[in-house]
OpenMM code with the backbone's topology and positions (N, CA, C; nanometers):
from openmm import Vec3, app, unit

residues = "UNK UNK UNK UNK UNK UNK UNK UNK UNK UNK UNK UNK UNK UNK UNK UNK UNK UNK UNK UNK UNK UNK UNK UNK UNK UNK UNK UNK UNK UNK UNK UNK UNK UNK UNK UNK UNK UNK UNK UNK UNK UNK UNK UNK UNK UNK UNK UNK UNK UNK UNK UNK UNK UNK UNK UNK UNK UNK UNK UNK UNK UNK UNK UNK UNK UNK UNK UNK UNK UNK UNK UNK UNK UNK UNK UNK UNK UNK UNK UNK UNK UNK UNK UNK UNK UNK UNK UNK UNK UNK UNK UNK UNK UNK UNK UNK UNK UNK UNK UNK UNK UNK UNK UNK UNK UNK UNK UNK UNK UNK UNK UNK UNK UNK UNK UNK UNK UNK UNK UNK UNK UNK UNK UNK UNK UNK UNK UNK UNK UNK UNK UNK UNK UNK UNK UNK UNK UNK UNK".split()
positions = [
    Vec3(-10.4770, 15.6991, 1.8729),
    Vec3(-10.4072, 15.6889, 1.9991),
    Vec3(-10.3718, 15.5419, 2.0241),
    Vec3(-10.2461, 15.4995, 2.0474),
    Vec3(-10.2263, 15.3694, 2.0771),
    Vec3(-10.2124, 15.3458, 2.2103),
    Vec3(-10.2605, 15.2386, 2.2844),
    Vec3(-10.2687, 15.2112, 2.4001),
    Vec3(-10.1519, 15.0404, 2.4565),
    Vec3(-10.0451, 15.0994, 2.4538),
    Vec3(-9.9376, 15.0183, 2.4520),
    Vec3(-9.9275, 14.9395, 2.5943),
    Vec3(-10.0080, 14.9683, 2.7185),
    Vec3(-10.0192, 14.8633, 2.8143),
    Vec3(-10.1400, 14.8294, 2.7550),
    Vec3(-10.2290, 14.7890, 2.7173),
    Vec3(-10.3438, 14.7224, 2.6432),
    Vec3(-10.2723, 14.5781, 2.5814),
    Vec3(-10.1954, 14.6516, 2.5022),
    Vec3(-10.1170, 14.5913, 2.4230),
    Vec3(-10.0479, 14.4568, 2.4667),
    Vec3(-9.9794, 14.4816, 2.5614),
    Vec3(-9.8782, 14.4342, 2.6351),
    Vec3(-9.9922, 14.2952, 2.7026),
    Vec3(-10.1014, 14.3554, 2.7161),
    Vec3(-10.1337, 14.2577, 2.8152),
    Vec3(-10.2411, 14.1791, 2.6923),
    Vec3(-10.2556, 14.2272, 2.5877),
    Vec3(-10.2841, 14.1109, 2.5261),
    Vec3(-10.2091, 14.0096, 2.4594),
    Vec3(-10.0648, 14.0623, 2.4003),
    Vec3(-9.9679, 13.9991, 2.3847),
    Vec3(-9.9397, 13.8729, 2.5056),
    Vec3(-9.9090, 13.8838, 2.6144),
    Vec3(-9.9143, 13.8084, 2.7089),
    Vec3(-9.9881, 13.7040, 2.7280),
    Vec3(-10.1205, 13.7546, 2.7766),
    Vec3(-10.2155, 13.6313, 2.7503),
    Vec3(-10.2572, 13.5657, 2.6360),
    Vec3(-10.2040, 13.6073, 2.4828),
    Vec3(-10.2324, 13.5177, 2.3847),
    Vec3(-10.0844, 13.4261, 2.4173),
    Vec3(-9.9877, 13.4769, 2.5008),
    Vec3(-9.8245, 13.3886, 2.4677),
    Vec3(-9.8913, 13.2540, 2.5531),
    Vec3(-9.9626, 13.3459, 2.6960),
    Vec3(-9.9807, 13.2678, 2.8111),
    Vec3(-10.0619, 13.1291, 2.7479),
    Vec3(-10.1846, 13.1681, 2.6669),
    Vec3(-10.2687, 13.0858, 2.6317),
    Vec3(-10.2252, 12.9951, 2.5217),
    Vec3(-10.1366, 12.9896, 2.4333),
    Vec3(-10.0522, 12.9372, 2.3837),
    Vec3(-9.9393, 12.8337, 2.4186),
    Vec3(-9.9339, 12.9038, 2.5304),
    Vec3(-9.8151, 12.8129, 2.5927),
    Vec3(-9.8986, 12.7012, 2.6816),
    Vec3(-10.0413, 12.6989, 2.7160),
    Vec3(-10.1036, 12.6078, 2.7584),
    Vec3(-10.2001, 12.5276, 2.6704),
    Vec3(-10.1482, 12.5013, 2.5501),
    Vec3(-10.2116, 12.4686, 2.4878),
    Vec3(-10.1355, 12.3874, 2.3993),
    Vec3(-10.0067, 12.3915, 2.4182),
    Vec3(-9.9039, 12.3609, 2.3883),
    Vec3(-9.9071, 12.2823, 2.4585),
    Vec3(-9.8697, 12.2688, 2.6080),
    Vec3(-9.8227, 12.1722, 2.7434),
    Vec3(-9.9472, 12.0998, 2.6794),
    Vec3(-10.0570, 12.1198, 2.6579),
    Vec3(-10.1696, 11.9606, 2.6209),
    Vec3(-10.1334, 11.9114, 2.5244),
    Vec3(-10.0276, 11.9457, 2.4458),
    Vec3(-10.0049, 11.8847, 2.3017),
    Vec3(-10.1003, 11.9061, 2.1689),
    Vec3(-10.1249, 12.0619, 2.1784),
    Vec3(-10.2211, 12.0646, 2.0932),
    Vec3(-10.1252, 12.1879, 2.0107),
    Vec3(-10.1604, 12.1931, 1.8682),
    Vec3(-10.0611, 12.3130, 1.8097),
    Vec3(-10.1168, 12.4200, 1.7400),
    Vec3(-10.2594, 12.4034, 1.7903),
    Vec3(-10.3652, 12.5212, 1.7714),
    Vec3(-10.4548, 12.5473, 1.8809),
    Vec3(-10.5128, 12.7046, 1.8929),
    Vec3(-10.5613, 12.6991, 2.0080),
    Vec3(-10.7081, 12.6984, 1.9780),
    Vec3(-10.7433, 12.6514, 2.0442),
    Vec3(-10.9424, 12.5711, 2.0002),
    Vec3(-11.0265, 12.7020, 2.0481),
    Vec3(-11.1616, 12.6695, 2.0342),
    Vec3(-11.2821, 12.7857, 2.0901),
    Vec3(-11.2532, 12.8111, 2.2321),
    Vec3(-11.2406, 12.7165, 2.3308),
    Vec3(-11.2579, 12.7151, 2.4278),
    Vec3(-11.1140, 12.8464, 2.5067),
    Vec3(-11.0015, 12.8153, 2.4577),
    Vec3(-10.8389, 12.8565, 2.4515),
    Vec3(-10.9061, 13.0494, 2.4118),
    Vec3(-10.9862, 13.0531, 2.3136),
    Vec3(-11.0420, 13.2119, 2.2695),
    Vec3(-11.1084, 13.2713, 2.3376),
    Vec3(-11.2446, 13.1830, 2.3981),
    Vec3(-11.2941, 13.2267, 2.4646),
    Vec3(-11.2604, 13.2733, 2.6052),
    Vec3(-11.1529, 13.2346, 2.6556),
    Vec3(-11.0972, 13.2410, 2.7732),
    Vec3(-11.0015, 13.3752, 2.7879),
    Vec3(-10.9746, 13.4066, 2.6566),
    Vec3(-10.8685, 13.5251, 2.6628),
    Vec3(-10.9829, 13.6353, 2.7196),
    Vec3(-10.9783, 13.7285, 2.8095),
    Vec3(-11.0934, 13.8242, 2.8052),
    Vec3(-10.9757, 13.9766, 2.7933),
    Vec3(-10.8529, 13.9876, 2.7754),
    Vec3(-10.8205, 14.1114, 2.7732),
    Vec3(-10.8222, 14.1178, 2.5843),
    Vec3(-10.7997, 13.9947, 2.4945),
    Vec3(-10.8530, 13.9979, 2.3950),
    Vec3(-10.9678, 14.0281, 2.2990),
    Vec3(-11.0873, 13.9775, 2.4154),
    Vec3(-11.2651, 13.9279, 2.3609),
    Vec3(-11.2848, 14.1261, 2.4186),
    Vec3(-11.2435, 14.2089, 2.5092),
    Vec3(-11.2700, 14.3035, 2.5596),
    Vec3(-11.1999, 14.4436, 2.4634),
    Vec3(-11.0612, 14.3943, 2.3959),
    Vec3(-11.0015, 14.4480, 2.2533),
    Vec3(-11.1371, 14.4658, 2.1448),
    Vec3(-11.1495, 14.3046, 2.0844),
    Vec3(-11.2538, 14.3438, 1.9887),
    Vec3(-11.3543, 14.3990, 2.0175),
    Vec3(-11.4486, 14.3552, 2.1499),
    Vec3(-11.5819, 14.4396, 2.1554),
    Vec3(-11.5645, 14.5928, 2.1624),
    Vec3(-11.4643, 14.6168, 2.2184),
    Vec3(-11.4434, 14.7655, 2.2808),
    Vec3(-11.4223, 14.8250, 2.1004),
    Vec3(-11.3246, 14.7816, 2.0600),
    Vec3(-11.2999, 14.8293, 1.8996),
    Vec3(-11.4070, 14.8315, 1.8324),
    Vec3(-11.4991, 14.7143, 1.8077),
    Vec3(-11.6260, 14.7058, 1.7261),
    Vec3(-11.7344, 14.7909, 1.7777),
    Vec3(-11.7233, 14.8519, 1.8919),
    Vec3(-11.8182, 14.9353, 1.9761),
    Vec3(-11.7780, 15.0632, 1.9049),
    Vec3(-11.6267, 15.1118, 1.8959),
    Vec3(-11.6068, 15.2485, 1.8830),
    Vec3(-11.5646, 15.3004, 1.7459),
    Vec3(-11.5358, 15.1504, 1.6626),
    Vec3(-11.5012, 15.2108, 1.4869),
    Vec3(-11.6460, 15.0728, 1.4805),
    Vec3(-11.7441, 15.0686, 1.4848),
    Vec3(-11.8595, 15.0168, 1.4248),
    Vec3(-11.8770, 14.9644, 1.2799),
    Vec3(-11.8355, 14.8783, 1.2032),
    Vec3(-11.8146, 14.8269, 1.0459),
    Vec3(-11.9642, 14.8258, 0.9650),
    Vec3(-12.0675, 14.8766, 1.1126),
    Vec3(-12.2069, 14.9297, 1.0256),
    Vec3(-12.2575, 15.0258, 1.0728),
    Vec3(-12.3170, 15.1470, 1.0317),
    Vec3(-12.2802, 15.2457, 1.0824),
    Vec3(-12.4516, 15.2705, 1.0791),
    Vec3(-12.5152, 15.2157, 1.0259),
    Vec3(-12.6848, 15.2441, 1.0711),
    Vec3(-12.7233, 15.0800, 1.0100),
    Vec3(-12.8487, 15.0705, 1.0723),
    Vec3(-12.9201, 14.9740, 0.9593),
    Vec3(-13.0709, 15.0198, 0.9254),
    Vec3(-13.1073, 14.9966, 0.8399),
    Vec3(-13.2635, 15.0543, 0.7342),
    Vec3(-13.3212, 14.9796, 0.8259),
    Vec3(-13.4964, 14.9645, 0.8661),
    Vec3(-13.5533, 14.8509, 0.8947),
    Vec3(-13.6695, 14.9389, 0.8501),
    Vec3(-13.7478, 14.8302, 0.8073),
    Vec3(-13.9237, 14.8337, 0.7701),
    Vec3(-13.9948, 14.7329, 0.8996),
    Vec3(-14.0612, 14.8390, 0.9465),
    Vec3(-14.1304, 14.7068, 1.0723),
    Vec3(-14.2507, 14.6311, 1.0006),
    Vec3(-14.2634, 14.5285, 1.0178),
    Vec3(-14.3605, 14.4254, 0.9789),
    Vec3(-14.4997, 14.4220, 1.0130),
    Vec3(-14.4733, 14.5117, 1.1518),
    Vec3(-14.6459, 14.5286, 1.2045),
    Vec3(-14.6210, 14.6350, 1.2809),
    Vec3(-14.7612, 14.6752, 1.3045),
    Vec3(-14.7906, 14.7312, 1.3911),
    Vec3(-14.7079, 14.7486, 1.5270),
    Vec3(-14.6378, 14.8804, 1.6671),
    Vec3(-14.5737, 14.8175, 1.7550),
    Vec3(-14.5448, 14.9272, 1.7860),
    Vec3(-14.5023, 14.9131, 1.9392),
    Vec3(-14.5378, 15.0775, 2.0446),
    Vec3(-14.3996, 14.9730, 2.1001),
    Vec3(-14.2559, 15.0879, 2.1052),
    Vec3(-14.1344, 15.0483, 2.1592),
    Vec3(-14.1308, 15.1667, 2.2512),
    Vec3(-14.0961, 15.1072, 2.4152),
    Vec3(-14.0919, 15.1861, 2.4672),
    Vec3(-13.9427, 15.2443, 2.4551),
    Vec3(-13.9623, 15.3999, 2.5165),
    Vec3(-13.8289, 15.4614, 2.5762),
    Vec3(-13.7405, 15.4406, 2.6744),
    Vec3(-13.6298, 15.3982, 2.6733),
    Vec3(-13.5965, 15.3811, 2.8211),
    Vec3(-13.5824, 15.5101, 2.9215),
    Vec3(-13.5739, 15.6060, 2.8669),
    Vec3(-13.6371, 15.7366, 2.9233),
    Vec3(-13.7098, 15.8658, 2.8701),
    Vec3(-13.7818, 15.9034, 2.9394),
    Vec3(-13.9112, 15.9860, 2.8904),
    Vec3(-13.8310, 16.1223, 2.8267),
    Vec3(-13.8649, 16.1333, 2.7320),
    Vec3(-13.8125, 16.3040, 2.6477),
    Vec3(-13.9424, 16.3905, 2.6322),
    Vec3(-13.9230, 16.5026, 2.5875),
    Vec3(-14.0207, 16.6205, 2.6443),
    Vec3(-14.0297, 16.6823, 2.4593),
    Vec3(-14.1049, 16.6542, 2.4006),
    Vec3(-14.1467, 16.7087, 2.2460),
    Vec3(-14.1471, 16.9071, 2.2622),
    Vec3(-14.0896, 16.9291, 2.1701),
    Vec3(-14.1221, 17.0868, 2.1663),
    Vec3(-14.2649, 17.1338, 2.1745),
    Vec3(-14.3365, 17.0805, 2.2021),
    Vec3(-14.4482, 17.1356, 2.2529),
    Vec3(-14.4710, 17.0836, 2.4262),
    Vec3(-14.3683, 17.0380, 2.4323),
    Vec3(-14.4105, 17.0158, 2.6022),
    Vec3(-14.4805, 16.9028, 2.6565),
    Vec3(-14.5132, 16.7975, 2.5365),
    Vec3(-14.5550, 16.6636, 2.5859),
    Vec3(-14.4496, 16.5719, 2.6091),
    Vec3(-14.4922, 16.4778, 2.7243),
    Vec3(-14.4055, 16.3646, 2.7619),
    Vec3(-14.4646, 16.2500, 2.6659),
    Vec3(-14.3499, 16.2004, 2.6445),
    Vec3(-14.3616, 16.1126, 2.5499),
    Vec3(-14.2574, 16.0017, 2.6272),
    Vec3(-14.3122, 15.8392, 2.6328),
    Vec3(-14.2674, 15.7467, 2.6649),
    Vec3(-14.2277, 15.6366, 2.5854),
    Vec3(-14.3099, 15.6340, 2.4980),
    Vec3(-14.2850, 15.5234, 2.3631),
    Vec3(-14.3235, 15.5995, 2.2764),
    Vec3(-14.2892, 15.5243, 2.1473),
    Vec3(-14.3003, 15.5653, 2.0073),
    Vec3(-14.3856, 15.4655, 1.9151),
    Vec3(-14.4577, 15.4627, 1.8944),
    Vec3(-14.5812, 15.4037, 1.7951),
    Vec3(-14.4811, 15.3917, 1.6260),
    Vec3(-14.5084, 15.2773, 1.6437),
    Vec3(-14.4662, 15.2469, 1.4977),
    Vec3(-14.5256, 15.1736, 1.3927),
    Vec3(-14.5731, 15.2628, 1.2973),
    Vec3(-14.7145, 15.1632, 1.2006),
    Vec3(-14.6306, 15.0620, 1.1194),
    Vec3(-14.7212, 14.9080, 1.0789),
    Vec3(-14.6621, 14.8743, 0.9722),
    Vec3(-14.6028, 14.8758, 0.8776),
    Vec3(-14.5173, 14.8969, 0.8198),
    Vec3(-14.4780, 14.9589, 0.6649),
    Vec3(-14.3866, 15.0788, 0.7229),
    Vec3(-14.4104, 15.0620, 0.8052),
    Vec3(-14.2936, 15.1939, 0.8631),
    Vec3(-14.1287, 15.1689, 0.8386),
    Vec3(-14.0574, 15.2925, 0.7426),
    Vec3(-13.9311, 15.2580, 0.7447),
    Vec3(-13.8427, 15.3500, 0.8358),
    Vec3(-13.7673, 15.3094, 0.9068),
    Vec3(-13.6816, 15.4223, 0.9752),
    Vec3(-13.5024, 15.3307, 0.9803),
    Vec3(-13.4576, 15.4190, 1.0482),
    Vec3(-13.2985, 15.3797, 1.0432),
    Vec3(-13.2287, 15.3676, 1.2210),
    Vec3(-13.2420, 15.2626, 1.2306),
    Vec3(-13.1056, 15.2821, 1.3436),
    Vec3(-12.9831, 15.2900, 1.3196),
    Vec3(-12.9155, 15.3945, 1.4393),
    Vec3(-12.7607, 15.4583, 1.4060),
    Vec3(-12.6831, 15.4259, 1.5020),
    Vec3(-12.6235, 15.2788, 1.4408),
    Vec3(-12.5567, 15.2502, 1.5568),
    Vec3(-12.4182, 15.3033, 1.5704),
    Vec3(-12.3894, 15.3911, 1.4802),
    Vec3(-12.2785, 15.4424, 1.5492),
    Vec3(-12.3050, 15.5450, 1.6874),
    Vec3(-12.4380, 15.6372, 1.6542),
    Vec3(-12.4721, 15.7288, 1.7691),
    Vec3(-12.5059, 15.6131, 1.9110),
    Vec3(-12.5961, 15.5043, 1.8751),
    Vec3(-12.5830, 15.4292, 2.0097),
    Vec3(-12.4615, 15.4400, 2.0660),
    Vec3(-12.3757, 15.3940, 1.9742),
    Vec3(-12.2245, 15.3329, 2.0647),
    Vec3(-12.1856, 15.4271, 2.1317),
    Vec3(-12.1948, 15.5350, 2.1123),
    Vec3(-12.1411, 15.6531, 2.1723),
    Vec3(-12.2516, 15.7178, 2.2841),
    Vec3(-12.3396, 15.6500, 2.3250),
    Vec3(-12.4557, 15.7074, 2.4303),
    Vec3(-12.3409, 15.6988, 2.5446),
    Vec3(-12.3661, 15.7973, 2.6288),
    Vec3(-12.3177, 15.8331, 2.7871),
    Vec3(-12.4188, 15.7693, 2.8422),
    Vec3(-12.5442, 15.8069, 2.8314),
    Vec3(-12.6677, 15.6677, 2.9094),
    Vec3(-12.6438, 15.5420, 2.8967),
    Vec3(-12.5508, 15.5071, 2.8400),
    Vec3(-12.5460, 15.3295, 2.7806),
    Vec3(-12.4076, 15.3049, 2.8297),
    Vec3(-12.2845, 15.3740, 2.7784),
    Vec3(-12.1704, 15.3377, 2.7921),
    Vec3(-12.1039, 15.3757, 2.9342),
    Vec3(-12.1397, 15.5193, 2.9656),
    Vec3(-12.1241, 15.5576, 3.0764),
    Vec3(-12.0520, 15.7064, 3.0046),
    Vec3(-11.9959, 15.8164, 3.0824),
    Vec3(-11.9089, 15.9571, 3.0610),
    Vec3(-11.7974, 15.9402, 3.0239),
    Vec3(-11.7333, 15.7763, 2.9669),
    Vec3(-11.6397, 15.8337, 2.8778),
    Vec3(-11.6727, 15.7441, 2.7509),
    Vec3(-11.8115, 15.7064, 2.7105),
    Vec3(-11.8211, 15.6682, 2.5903),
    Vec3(-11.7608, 15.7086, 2.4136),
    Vec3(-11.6975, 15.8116, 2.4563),
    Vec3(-11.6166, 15.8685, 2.3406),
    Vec3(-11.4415, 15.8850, 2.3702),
    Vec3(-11.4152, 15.7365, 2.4210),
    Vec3(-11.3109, 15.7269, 2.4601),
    Vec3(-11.2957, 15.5341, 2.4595),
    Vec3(-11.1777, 15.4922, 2.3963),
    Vec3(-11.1577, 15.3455, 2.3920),
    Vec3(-11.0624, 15.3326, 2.5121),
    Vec3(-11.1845, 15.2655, 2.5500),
    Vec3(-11.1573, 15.1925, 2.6598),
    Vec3(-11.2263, 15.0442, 2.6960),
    Vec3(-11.1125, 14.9416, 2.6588),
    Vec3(-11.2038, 14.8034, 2.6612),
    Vec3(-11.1855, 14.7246, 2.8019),
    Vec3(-11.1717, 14.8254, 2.9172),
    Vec3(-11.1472, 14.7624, 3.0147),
    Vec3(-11.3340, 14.7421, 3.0686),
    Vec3(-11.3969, 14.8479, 3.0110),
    Vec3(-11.5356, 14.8459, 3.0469),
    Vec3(-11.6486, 14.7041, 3.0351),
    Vec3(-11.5789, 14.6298, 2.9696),
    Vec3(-11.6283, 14.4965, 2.9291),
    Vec3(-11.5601, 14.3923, 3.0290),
    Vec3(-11.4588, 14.4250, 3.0807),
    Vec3(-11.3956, 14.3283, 3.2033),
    Vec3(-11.4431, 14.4271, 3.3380),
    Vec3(-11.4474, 14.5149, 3.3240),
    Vec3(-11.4969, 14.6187, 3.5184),
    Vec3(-11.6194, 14.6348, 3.5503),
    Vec3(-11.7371, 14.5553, 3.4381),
    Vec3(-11.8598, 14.5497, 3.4944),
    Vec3(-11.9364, 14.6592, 3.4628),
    Vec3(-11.9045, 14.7947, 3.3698),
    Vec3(-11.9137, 14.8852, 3.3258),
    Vec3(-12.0066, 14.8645, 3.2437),
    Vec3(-12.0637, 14.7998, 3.1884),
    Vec3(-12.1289, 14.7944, 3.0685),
    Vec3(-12.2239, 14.7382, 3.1072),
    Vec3(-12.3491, 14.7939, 3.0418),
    Vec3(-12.4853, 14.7550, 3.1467),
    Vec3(-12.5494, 14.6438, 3.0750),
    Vec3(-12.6714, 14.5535, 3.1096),
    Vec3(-12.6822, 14.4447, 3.0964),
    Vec3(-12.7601, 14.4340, 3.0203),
    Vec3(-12.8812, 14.5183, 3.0151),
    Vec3(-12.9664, 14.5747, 2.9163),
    Vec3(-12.9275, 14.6069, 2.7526),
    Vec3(-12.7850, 14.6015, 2.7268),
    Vec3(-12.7658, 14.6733, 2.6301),
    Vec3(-12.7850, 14.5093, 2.5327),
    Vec3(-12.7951, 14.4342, 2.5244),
    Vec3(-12.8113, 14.2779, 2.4499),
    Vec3(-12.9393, 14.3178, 2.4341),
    Vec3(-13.0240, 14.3314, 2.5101),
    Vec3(-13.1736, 14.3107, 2.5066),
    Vec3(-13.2437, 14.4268, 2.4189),
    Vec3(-13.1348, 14.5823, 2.4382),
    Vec3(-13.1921, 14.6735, 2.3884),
    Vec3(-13.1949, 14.6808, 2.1742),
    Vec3(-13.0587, 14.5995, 2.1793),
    Vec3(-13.0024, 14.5372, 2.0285),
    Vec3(-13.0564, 14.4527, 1.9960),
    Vec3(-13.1388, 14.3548, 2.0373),
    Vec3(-13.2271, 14.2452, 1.9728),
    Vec3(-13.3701, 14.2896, 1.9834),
    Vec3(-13.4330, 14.3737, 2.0736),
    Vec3(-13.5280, 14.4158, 1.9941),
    Vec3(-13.5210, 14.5297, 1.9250),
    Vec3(-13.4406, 14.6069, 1.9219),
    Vec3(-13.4795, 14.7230, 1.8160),
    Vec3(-13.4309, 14.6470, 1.6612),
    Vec3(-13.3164, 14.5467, 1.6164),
    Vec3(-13.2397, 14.4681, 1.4724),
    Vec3(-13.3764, 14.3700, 1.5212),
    Vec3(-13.4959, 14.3435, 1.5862),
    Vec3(-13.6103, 14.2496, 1.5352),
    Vec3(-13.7233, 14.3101, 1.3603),
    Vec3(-13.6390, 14.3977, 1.3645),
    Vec3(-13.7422, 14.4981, 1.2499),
    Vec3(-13.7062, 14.4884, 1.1657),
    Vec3(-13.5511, 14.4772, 1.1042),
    Vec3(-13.4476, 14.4445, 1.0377),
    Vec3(-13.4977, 14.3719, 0.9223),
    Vec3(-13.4675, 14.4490, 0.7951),
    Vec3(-13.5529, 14.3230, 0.6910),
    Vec3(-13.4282, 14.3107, 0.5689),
] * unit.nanometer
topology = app.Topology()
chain = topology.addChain("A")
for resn in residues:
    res = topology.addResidue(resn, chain)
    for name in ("N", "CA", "C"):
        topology.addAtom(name, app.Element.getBySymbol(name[0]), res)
């Protein structure tokens, strides 16, 4: 699906940001000139969120370690379970393509590109914190 006002408005602000970068006499646009584009920086994250270029990663945890849940699930036998115990030597896989696509994380239209969610405040704050400790296992 192509999203041709997306488009439009990144075209623009790379002309816009260009053209001020220019008026300083400069004929490339620096970190600072990139970082500033956000209908651009909100393109890639939103893209790298929804076609993912890694689609799980392996990890062996190093020690011992009880990660909590951010919400409680109910085991077929009917226990609540809050965290997950993870022994040393333990190998398992995170799937970050299934993250990217959480409705708990992204919100009800996580299976839909939309990179306005990274400029409307949509995107919750937790999700940095939830990616650096679970890739801490990462070997």
């Amino acid at each position: 699906m192509l999203n041709h006002e997306y488009q439009t408005l990144v075209r623009d602000e790379i002309k816009a940001t260009r053209t001020q970068a220019t008026r300083r006499g400069d004929d490339e646009l620096s970190v600072a000139d990139l970082d500033s584009m956000k209908y651009l920086l909100s393109l890639i994250k939103e893209t790298l969120r929804f076609h993912s270029i890694v689609p799980a990663i392996k990890c062996k945890s190093k020690r011992d370690d009880v990660i909590p849940l951010s919400t409680a699930t109910t085991t077929k036998k009917g226990e609540i379970v809050t965290d997950v115990s993870i022994p040393a030597g333990q190998k398992f896989i995170i799937s970050i393509l299934t993250y990217n696509r959480l409705k708990s994380v992204w919100g009800d239209d996580a299976d839909v590109w939309r990179p306005e969610r990274f400029i409307d405040g949509s995107v919750k704050q937790g999700i940095k914190y939830a990616i650096s400790r679970l890739t801490k296992y990462h070997q």
